[in-house]
C-alpha positions as CSV (number, residue, x, y, z in Angstrom):
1,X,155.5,71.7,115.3
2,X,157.5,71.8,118.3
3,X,157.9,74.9,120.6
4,X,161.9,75.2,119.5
5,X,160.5,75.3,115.7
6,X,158.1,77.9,116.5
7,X,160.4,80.3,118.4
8,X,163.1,79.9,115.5
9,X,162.8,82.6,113.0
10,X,162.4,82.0,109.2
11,X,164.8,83.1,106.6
12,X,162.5,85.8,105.7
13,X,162.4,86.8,109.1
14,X,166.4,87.0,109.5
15,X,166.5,88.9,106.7
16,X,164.5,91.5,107.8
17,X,165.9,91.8,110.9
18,X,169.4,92.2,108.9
19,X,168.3,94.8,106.6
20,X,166.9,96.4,109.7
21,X,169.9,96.2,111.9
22,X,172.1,97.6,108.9
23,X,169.9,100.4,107.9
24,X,170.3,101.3,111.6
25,X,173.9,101.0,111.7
26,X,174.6,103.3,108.4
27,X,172.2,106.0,109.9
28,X,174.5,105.8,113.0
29,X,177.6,106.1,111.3
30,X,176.0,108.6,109.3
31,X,173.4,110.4,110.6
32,X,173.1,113.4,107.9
33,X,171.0,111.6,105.6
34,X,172.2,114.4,102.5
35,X,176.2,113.4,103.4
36,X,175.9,109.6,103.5
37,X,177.2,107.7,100.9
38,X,175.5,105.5,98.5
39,X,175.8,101.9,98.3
40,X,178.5,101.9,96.0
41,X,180.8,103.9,98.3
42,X,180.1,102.6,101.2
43,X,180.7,98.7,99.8
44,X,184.0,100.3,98.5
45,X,184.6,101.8,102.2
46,X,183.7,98.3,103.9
47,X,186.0,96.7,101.1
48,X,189.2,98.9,101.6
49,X,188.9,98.5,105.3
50,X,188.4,95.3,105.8
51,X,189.5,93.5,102.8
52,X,186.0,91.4,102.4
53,X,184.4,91.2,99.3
54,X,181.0,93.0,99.1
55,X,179.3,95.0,96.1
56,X,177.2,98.2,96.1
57,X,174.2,96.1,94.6
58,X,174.4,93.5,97.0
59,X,174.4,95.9,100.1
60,X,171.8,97.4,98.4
61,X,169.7,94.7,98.2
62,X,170.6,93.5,102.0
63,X,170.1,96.6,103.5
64,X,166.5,96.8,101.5
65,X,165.9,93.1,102.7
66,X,165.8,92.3,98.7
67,X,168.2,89.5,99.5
68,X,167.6,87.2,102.1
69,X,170.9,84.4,101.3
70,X,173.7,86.0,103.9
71,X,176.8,84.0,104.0
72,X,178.7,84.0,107.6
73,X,181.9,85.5,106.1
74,X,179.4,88.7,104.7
75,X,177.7,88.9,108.1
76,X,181.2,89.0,109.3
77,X,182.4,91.8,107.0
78,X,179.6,93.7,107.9
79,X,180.5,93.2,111.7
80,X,184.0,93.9,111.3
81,X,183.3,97.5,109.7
82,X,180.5,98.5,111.8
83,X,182.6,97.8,114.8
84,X,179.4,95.1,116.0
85,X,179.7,91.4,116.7
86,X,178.4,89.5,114.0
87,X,175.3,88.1,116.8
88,X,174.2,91.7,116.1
89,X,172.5,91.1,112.7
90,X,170.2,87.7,114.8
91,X,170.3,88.0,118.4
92,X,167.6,90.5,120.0
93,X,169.5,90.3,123.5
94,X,173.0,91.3,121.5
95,X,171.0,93.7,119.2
96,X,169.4,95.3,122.5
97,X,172.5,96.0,124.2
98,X,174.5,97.3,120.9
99,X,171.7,99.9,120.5
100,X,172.1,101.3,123.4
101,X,175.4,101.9,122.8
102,X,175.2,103.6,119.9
103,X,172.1,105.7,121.3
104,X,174.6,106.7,123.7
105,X,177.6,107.7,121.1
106,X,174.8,109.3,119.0
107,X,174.1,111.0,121.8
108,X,178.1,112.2,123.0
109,X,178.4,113.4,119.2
110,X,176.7,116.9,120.4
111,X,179.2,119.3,122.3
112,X,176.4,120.7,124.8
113,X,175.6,117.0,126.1
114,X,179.6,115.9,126.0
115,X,179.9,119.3,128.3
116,X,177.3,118.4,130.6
117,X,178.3,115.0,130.9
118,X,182.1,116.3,131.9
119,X,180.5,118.7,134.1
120,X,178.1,116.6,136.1
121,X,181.8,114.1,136.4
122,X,182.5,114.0,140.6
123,X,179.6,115.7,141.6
124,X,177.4,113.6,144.4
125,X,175.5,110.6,143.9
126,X,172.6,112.7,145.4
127,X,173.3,115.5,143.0
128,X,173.6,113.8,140.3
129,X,170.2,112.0,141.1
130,X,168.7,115.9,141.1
131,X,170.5,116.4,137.9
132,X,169.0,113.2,136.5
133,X,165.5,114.0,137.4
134,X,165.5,117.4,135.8
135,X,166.9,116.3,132.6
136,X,163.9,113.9,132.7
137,X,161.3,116.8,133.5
138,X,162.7,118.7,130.8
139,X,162.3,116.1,128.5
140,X,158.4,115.5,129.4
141,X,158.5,119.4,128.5
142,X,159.6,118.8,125.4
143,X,157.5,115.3,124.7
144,X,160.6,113.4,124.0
145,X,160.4,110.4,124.9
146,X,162.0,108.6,128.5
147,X,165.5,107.4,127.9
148,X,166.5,104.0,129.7
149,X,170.1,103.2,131.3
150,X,172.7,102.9,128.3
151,X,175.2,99.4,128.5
152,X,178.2,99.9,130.7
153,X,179.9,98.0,127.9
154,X,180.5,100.9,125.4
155,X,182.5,98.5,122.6
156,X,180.5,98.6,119.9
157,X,179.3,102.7,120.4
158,X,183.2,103.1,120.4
159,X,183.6,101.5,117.4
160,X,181.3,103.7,115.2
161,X,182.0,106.4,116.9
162,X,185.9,105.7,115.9
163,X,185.0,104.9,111.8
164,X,182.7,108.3,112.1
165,X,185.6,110.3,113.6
166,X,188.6,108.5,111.0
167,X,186.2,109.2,108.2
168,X,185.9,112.8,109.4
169,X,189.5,113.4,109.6
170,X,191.2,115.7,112.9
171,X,188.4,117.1,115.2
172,X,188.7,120.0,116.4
173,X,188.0,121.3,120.2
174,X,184.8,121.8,121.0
């Protein structure tokens, strides 16, 4: 066996990594666990918006990792809805960098961290470096865990953060 086949992943493999990466991506676009859909209305949701074909049972069974034979035009579906390149679903370096981004929309849904964020805008670099080290005490305080640097590309966080807000309807000021 060569060192290319070795560092390939099996089908099983992909098809965790898909049910993982889509089980992550309908938490994100909806975090309340007692307001998200089921399968069937959320395959109906993808279907409506973006015209591919996809069944409640057969997300089901890919976001369970119960099916393992994706088709490129699925995958692409999938993509299209969520807002994430279809590389998402197989890449670790594209996977990485979409996480971040959606840790960091996650993170702008609540009002207080939107607010501080707007406030800390045009203070000093040195300031802000204060700022930044506090934040990161507090957190030790409160055993959460570090955060790392979000991606300055902020593509695919807007894009779930856009189907969240259309599905919501008109926001209101916070």
């Amino acid at each position: 066996m060569t060192d290319s086949q070795r560092q390939q992943p099996s089908n099983r493999q992909l098809a965790g990594k898909i049910s993982e990466r889509l089980t992550h991506l309908i938490a994100a676009l909806y975090p309340d666990e007692r307001t998200r859909p089921g399968y069937a209305r959320l395959a109906k949701e993808i279907r409506e918006t973006t015209g591919g074909k996809l069944s409640g049972t057969y997300l089901w069974e890919l976001a369970t990792g119960k099916k393992h034979n994706v088709t490129v035009e699925q995958l692409g579906v999938l993509a299209e809805y969520f807002g994430v390149p279809p590389e998402y679903f197989f890449n670790e370096e594209v996977a990485d960098r979409v996480n971040a981004q959606l840790r960091l929309a996650t993170a702008l849904r609540d009002a207080k961290v939107r607010s501080l964020a707007l406030r800390a805008e045009g203070l000093s670099s040195e300031t802000l470096d204060a700022l930044l080290a506090m934040v990161d005490e507090a957190r030790k305080l409160h055993r959460l865990p570090s955060v790392d640097e979000p991606a300055q590309d902020n593509g695919a966080a807007d894009a779930v953060t856009d189907r969240r807000d259309e599905m919501a309807g008109p926001s209101r000021p916070t």
